[in-house]
N, CA, C and O atoms as CSV, one atom per row, in Angstrom:
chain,resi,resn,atom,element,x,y,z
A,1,UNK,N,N,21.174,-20.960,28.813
A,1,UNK,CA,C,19.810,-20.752,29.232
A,1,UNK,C,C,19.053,-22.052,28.985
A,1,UNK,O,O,18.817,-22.410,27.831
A,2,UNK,N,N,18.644,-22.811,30.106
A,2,UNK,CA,C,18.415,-23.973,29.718
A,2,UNK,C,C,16.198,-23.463,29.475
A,2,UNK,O,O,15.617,-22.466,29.904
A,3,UNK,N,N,15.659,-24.567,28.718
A,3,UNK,CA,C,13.958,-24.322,27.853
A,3,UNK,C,C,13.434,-23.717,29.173
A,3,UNK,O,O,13.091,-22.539,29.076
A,4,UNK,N,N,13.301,-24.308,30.430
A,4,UNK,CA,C,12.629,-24.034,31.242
A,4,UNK,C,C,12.658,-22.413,31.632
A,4,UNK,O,O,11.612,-21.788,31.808
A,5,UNK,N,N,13.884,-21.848,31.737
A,5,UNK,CA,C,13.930,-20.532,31.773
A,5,UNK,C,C,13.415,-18.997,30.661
A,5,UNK,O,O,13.819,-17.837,30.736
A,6,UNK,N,N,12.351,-19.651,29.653
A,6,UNK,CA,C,11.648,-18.976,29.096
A,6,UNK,C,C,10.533,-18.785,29.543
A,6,UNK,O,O,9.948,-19.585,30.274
A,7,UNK,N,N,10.175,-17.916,29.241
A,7,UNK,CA,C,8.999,-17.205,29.385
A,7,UNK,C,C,7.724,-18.261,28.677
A,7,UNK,O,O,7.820,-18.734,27.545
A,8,UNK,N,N,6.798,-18.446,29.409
A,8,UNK,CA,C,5.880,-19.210,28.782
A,8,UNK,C,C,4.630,-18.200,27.976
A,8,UNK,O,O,4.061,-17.225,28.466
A,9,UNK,N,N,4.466,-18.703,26.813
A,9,UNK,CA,C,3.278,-18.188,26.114
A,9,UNK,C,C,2.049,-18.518,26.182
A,9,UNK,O,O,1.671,-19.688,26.117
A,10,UNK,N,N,1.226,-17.441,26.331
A,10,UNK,CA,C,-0.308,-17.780,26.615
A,10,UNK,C,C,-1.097,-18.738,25.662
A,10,UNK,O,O,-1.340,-18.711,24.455
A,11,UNK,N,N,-1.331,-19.402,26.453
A,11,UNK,CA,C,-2.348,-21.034,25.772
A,11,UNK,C,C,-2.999,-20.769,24.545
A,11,UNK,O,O,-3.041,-21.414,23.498
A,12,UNK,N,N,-3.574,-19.524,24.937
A,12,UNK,CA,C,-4.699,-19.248,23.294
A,12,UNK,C,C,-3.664,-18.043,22.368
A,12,UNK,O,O,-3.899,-17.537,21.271
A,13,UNK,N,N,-3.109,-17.949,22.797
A,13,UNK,CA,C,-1.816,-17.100,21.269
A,13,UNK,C,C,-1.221,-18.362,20.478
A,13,UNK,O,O,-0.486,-19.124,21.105
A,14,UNK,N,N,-1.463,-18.579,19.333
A,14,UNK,CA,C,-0.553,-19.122,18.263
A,14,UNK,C,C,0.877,-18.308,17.855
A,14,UNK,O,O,1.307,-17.158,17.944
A,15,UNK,N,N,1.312,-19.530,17.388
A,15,UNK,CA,C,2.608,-18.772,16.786
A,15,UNK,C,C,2.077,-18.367,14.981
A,15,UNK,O,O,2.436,-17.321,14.439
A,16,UNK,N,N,1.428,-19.138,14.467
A,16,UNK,CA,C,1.164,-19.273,13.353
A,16,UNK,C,C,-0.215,-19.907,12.768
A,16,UNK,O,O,-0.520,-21.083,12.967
A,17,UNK,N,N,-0.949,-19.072,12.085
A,17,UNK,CA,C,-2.385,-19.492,11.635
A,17,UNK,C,C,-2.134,-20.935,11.342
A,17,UNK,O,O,-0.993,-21.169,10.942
A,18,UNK,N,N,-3.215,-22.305,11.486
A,18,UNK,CA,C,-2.819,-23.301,10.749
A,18,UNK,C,C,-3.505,-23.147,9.239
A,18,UNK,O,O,-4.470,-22.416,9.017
A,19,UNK,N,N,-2.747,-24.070,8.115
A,19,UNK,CA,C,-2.874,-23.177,6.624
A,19,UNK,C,C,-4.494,-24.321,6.329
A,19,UNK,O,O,-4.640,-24.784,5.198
A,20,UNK,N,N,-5.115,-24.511,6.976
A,20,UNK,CA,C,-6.379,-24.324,6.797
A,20,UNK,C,C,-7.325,-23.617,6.369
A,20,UNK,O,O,-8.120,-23.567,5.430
A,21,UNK,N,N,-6.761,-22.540,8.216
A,21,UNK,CA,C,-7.590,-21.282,8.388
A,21,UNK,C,C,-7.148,-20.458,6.870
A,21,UNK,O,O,-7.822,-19.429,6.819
A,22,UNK,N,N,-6.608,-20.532,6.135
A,22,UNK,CA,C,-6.156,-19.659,5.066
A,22,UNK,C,C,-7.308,-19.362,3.925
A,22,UNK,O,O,-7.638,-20.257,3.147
A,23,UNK,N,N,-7.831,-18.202,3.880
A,23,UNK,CA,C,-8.696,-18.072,2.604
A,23,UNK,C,C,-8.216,-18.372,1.185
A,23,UNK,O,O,-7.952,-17.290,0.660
A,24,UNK,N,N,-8.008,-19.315,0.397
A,24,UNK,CA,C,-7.788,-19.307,-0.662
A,24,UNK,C,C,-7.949,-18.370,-2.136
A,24,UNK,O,O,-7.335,-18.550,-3.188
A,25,UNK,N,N,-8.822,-17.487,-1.875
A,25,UNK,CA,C,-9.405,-16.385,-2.640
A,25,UNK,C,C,-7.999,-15.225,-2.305
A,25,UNK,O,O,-7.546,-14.690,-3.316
A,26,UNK,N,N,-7.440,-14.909,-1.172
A,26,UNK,CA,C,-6.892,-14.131,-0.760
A,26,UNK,C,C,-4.874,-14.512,-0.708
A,26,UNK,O,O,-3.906,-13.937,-0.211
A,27,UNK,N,N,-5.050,-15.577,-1.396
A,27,UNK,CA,C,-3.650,-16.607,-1.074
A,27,UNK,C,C,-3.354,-15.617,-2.326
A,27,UNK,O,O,-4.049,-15.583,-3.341
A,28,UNK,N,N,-1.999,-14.670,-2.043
A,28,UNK,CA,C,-1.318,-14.850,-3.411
A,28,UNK,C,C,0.202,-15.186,-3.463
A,28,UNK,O,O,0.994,-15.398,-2.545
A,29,UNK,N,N,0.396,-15.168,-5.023
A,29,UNK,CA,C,1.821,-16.634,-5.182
A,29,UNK,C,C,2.947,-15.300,-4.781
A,29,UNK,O,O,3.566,-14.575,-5.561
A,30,UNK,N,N,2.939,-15.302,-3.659
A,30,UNK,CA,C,4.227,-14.449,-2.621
A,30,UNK,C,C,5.801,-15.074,-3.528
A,30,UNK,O,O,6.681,-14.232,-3.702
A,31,UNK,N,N,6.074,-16.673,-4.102
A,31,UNK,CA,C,7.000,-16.937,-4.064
A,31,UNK,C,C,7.302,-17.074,-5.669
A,31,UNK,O,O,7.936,-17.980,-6.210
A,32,UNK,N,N,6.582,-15.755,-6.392
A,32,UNK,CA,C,6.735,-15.559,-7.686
A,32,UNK,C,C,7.104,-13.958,-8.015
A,32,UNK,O,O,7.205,-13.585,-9.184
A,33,UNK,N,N,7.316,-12.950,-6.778
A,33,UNK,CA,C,7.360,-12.112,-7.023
A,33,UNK,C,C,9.192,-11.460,-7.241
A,33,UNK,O,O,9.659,-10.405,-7.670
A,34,UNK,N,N,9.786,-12.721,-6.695
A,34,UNK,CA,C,11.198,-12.346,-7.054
A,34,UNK,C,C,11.474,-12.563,-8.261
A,34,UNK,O,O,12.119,-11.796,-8.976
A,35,UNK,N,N,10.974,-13.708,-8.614
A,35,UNK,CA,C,11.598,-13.987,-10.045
A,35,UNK,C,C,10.775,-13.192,-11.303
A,35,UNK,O,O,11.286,-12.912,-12.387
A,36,UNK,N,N,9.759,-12.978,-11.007
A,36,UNK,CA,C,9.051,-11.506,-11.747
A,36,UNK,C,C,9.838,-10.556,-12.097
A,36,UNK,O,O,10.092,-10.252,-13.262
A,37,UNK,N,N,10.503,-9.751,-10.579
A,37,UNK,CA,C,11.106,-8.837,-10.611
A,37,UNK,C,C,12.292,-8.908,-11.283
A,37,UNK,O,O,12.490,-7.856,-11.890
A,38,UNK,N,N,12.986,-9.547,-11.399
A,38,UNK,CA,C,14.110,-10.282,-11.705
A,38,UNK,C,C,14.359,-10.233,-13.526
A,38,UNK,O,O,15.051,-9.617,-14.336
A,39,UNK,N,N,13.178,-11.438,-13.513
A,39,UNK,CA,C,12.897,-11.138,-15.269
A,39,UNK,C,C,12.205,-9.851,-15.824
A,39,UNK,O,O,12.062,-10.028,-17.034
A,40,UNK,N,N,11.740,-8.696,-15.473
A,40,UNK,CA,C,11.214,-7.871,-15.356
A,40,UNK,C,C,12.285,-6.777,-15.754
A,40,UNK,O,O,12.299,-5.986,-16.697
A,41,UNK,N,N,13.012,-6.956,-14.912
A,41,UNK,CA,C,14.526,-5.992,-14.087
A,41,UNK,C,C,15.533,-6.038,-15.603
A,41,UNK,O,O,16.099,-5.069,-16.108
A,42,UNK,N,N,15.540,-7.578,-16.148
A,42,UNK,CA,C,16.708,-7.477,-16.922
A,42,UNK,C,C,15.868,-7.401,-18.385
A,42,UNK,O,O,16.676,-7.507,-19.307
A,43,UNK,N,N,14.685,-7.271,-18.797
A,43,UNK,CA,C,13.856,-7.267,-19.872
A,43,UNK,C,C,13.999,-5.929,-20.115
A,43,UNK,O,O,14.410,-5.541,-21.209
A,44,UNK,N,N,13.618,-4.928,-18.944
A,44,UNK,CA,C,13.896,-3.461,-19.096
A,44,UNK,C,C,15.345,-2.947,-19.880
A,44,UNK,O,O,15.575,-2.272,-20.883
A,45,UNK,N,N,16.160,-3.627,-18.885
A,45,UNK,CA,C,17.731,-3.430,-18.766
A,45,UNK,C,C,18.057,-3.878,-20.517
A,45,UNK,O,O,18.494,-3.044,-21.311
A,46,UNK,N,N,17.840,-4.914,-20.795
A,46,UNK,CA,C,18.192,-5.583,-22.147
A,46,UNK,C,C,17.431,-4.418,-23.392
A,46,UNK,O,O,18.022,-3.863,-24.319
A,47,UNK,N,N,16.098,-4.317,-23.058
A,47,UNK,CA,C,15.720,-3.014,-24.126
A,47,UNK,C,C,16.636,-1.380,-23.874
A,47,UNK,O,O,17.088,-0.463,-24.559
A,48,UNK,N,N,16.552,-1.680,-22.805
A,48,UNK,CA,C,16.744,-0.124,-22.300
A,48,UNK,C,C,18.234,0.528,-22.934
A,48,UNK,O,O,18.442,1.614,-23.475
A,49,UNK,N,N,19.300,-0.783,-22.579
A,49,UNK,CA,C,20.678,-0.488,-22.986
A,49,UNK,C,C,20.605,-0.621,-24.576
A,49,UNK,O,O,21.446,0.084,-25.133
A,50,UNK,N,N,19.908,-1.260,-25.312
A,50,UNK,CA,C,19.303,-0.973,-27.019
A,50,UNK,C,C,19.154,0.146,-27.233
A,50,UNK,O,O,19.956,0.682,-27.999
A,51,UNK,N,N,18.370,0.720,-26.806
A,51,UNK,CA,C,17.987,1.815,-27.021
A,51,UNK,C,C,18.988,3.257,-26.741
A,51,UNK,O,O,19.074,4.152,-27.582
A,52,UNK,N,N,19.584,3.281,-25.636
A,52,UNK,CA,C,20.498,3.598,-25.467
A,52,UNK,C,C,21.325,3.551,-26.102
A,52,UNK,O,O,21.738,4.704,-26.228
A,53,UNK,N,N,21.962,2.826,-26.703
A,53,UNK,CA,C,23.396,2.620,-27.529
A,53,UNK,C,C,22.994,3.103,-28.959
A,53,UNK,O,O,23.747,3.561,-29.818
A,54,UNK,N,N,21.504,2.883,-29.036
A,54,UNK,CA,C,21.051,3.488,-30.439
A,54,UNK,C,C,21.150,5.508,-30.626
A,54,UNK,O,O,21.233,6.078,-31.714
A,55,UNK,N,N,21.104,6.284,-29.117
A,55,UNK,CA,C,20.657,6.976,-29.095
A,55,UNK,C,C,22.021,7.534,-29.267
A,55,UNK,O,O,22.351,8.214,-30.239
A,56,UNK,N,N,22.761,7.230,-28.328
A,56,UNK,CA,C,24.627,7.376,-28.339
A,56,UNK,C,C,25.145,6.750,-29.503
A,56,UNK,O,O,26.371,6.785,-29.607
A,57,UNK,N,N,24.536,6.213,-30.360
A,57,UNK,CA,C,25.732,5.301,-31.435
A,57,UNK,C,C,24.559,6.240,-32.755
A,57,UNK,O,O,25.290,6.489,-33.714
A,58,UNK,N,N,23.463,6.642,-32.971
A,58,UNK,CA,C,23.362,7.187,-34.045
A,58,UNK,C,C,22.396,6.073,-35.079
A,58,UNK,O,O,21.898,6.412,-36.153
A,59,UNK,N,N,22.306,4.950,-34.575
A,59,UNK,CA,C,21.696,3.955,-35.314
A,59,UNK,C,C,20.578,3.956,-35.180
A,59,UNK,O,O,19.971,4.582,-34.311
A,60,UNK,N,N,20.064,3.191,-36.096
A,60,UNK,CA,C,18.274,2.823,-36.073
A,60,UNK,C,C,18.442,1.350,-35.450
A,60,UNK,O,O,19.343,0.514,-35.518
A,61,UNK,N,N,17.016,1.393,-34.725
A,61,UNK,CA,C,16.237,0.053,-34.349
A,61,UNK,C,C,15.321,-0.202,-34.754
A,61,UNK,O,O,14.612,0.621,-35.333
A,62,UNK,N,N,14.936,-1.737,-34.552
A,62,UNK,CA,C,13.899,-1.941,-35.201
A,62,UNK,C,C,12.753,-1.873,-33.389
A,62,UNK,O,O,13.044,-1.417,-32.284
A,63,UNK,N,N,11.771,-2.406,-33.790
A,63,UNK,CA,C,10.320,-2.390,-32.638
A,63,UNK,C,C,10.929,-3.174,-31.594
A,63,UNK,O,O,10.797,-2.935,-30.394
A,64,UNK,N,N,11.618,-4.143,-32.103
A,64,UNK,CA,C,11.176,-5.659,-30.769
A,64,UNK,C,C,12.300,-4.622,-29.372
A,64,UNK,O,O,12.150,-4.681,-28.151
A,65,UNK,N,N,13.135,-3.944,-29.996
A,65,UNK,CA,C,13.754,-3.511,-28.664
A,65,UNK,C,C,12.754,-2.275,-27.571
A,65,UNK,O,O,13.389,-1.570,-26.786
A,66,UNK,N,N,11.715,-2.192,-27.627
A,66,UNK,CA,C,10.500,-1.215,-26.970
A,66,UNK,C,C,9.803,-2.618,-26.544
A,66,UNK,O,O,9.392,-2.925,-25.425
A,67,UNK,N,N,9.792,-2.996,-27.130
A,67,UNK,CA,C,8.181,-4.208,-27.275
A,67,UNK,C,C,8.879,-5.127,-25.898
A,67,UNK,O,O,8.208,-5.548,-24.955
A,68,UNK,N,N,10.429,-5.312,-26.069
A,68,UNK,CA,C,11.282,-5.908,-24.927
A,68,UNK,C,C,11.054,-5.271,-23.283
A,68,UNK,O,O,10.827,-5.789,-22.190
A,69,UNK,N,N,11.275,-3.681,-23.850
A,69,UNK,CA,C,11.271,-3.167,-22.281
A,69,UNK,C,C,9.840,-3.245,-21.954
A,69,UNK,O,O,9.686,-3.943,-20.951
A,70,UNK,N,N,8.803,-2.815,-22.397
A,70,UNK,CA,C,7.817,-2.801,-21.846
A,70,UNK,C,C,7.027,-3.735,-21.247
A,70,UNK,O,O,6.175,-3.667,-20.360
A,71,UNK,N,N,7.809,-5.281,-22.393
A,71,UNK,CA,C,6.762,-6.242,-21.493
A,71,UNK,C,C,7.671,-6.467,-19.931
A,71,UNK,O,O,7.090,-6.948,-18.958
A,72,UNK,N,N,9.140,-6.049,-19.866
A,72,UNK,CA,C,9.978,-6.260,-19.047
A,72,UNK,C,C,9.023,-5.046,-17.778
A,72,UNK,O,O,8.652,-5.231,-16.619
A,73,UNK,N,N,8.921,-3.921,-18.651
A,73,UNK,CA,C,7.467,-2.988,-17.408
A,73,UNK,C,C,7.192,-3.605,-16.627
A,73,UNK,O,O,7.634,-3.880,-15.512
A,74,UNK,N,N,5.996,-4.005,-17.505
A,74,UNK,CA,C,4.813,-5.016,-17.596
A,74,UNK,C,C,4.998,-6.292,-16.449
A,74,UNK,O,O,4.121,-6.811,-15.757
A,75,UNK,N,N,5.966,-6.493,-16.489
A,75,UNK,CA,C,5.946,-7.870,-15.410
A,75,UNK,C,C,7.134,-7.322,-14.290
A,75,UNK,O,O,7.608,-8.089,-13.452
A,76,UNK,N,N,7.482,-6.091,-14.387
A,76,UNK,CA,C,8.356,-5.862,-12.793
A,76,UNK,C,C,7.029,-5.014,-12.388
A,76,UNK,O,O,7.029,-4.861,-11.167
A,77,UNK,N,N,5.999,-4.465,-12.950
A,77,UNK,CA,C,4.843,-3.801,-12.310
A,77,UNK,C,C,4.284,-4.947,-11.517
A,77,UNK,O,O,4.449,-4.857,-10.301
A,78,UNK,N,N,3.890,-5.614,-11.801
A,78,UNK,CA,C,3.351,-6.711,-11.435
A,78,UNK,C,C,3.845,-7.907,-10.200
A,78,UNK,O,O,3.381,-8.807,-9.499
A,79,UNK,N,N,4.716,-7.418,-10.413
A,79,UNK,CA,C,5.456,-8.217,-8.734
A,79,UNK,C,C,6.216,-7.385,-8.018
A,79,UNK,O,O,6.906,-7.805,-7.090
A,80,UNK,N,N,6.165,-5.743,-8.467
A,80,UNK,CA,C,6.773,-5.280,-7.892
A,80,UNK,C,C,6.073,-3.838,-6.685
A,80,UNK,O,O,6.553,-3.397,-5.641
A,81,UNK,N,N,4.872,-3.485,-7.390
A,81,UNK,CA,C,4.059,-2.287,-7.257
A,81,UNK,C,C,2.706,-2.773,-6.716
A,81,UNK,O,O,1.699,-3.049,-7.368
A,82,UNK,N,N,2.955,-2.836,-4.947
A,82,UNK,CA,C,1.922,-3.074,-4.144
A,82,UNK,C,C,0.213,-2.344,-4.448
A,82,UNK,O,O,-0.918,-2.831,-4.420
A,83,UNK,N,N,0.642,-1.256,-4.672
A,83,UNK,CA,C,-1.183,-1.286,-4.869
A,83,UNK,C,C,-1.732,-1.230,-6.169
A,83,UNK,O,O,-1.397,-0.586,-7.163
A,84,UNK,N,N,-2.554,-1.955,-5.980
A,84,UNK,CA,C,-3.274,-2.829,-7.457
A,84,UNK,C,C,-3.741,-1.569,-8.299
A,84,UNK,O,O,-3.558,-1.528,-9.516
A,85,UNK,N,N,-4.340,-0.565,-7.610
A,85,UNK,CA,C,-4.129,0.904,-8.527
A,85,UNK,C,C,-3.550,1.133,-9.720
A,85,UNK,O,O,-3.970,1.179,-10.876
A,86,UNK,N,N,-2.152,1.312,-9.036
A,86,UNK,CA,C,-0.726,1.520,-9.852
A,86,UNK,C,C,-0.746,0.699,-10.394
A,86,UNK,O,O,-0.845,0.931,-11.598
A,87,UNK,N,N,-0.690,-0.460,-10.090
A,87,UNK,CA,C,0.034,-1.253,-10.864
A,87,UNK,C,C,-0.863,-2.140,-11.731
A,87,UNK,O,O,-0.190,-3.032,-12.247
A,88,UNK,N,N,-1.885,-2.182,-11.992
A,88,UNK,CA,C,-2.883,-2.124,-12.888
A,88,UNK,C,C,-2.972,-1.441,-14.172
A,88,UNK,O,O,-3.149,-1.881,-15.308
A,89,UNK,N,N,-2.768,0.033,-13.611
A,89,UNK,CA,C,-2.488,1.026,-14.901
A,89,UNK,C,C,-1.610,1.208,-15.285
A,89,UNK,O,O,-1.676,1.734,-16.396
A,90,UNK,N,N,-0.040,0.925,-14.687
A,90,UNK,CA,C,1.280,0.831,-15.044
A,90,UNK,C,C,1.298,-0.088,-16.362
A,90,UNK,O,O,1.649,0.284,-17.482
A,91,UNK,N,N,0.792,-1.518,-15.952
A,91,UNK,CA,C,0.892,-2.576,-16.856
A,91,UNK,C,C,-0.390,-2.443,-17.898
A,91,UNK,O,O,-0.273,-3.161,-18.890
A,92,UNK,N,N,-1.663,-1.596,-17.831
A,92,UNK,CA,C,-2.225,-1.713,-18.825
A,92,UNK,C,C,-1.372,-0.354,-20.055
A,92,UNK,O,O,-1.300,-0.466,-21.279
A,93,UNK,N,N,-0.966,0.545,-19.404
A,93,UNK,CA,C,0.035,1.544,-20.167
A,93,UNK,C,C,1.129,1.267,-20.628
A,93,UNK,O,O,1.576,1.899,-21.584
A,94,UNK,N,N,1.801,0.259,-20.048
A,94,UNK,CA,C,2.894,-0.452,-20.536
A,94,UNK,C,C,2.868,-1.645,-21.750
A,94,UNK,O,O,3.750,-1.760,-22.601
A,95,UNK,N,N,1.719,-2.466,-21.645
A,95,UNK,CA,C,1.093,-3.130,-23.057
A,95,UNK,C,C,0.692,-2.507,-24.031
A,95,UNK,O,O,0.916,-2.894,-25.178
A,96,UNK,N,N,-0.059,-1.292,-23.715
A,96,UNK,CA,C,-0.679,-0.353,-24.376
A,96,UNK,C,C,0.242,-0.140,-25.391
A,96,UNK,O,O,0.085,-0.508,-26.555
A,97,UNK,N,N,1.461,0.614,-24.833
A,97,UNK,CA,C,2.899,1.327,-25.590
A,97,UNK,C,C,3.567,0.284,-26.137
A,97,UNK,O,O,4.386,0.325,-27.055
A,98,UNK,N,N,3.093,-0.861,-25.395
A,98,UNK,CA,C,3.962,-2.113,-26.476
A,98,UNK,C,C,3.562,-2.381,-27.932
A,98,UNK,O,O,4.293,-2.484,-28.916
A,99,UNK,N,N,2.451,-2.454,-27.851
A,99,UNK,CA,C,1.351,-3.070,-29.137
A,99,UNK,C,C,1.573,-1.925,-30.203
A,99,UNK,O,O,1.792,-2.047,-31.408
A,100,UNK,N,N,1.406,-0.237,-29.079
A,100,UNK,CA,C,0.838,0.334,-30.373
A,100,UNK,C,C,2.464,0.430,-31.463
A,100,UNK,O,O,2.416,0.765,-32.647
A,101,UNK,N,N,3.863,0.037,-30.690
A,101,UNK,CA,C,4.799,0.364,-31.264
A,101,UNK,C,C,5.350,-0.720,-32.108
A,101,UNK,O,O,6.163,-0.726,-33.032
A,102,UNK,N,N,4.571,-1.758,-31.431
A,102,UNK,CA,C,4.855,-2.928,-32.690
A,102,UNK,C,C,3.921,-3.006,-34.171
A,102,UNK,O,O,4.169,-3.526,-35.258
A,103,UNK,N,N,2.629,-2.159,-33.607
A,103,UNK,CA,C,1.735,-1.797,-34.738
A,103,UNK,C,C,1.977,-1.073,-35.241
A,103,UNK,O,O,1.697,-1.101,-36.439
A,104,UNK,N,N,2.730,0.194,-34.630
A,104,UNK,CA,C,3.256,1.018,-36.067
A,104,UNK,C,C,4.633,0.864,-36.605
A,104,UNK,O,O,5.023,1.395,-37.645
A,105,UNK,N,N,5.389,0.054,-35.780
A,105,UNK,CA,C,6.721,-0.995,-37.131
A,105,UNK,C,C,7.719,-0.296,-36.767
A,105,UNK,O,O,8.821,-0.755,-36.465
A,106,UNK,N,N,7.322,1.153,-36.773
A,106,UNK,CA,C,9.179,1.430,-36.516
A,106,UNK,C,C,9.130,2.406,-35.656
A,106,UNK,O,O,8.097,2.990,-35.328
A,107,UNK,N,N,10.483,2.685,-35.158
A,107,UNK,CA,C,10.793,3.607,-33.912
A,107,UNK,C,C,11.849,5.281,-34.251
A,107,UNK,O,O,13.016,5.236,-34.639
A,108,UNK,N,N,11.204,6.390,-34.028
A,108,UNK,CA,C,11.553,7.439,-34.554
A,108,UNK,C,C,12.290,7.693,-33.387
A,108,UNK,O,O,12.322,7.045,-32.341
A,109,UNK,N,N,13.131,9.170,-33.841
A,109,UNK,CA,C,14.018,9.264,-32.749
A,109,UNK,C,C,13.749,10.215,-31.395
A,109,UNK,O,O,14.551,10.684,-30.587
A,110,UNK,N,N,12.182,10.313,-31.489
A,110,UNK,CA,C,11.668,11.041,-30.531
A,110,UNK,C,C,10.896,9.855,-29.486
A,110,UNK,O,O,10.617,10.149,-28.324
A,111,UNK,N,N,10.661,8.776,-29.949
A,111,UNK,CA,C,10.172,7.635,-29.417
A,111,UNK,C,C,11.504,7.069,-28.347
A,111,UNK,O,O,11.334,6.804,-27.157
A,112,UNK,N,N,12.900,6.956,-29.117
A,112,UNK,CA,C,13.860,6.716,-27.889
A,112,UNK,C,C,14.545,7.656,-27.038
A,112,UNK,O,O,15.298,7.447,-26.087
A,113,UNK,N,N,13.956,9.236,-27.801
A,113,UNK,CA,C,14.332,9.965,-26.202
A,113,UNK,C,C,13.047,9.976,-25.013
A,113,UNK,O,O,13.232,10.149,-23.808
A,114,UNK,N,N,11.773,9.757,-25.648
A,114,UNK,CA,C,10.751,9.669,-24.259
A,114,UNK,C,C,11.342,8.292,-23.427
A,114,UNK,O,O,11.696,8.218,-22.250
A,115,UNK,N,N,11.324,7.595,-24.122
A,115,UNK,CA,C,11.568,6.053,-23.599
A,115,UNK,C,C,12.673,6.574,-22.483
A,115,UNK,O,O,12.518,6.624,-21.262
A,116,UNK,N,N,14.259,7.082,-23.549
A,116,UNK,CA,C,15.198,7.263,-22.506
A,116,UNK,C,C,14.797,8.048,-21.002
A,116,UNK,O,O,14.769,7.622,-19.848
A,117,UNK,N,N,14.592,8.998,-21.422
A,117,UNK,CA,C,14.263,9.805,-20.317
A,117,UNK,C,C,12.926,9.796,-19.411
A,117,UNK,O,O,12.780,10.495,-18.408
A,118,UNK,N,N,12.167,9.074,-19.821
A,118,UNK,CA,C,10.916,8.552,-18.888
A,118,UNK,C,C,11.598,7.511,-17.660
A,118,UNK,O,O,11.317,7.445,-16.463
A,119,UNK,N,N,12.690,6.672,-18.541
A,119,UNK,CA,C,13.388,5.456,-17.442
A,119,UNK,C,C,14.438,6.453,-16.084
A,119,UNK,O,O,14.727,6.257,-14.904
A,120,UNK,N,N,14.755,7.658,-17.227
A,120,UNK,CA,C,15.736,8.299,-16.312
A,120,UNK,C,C,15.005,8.675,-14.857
A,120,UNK,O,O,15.465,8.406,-13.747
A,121,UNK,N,N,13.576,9.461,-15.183
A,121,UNK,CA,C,13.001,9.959,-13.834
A,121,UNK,C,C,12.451,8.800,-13.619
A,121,UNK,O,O,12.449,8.743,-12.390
A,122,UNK,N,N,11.856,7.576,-14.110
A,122,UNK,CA,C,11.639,6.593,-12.886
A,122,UNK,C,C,12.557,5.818,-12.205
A,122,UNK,O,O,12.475,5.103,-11.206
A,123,UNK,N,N,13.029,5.975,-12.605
A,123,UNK,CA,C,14.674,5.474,-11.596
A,123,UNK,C,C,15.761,6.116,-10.971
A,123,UNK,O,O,16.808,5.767,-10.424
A,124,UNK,N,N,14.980,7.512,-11.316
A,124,UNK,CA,C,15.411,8.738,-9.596
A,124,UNK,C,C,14.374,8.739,-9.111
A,124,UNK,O,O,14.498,8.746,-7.886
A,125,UNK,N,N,13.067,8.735,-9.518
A,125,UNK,CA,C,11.959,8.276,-8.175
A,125,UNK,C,C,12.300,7.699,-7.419
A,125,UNK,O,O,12.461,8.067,-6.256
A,126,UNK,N,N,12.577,6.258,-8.022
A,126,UNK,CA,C,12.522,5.024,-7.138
A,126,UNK,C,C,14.163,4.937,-6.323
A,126,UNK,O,O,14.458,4.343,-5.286
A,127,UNK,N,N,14.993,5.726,-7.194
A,127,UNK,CA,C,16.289,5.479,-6.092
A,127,UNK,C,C,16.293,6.613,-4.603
A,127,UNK,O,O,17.232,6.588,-3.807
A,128,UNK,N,N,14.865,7.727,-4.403
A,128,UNK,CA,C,15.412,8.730,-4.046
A,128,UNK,C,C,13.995,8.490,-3.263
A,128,UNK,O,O,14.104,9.119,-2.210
A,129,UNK,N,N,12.765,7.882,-3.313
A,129,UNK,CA,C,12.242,7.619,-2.160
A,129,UNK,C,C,11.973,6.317,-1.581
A,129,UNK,O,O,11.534,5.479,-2.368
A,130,UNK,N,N,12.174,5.899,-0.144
A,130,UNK,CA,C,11.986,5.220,0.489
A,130,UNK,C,C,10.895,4.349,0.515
A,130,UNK,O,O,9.715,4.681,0.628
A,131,UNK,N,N,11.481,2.871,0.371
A,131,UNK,CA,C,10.151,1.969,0.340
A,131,UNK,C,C,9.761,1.668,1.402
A,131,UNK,O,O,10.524,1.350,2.315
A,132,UNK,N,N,7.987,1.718,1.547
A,132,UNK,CA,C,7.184,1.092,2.448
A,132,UNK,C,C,7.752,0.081,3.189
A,132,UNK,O,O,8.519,-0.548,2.461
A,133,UNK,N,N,7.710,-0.522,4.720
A,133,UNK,CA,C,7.909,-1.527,5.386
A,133,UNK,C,C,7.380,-2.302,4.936
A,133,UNK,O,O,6.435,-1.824,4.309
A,134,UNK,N,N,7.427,-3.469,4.859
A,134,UNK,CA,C,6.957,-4.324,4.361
A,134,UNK,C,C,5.922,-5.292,5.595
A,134,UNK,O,O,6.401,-5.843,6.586
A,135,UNK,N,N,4.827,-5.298,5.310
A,135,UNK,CA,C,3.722,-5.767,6.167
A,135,UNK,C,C,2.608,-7.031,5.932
A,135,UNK,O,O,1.446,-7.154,5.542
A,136,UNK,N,N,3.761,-7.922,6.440
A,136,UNK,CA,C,3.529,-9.216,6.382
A,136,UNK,C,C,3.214,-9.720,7.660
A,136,UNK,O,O,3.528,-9.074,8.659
A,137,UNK,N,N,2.675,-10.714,7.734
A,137,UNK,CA,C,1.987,-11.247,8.937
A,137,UNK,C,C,2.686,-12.330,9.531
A,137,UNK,O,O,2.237,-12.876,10.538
């Protein structure tokens, strides 16, 4: 198909805003939300399997393994949970539960079955409904 045999595009359609026209107030860092998720993803994962092995192995932990997942929450909310709603109150509930468990020092064994089983139903939520298209310009 040689260029000439395309279809020509109308004079006043762009392919692409020039990054002028771009509001700066409205710019956000799009190319920070993987690695958010990412460090986020394995912060959870790294507390989560602590806690876990504590719950199956019979042992005590100390705080920093809660204080781990949550800030791991805390920052997959945040690059991961499109409306600022959620994910506002996700991460102020998720600091919240961090602080108050590093403020009270130690972790009982009713503290790592909510933990366990709070991760269990959010991660049949999230494996069992369908994410939004993604609506980018």
């Amino acid at each position: 198909m040689a260029p000439t045999d395309l279809p020509e595009r109308p004079h006043n359609q762009s392919s692409a805003p020039p990054s002028s026209d771009r509001d700066p107030q409205h710019d956000d860092d799009h190319h920070l939300h993987v690695p958010g998720m990412i460090v986020g993803s394995s912060l959870v994962f790294l507390g989560f399997l602590t806690i876990f092995l504590s719950i199956s192995g019979g042992f005590e932990i100390d705080y920093k393994p809660l204080v781990l997942y949550f800030a791991g929450l805390a920052i997959w909310a945040y690059s991961a949970i499109a409306n600022p709603t959620l994910r506002y109150t996700v991460i102020t509930v998720a600091i919240t539960l961090g602080l108050a468990i590093a403020h009270y020092g130690e972790v009982h064994f009713w503290h790592k079955q909510a933990v366990f089983w709070a991760t269990v139903v959010m991660v049949a939520y999230f494996m069992f409904t369908s994410a939004a298209p993604d609506k980018r310009e």
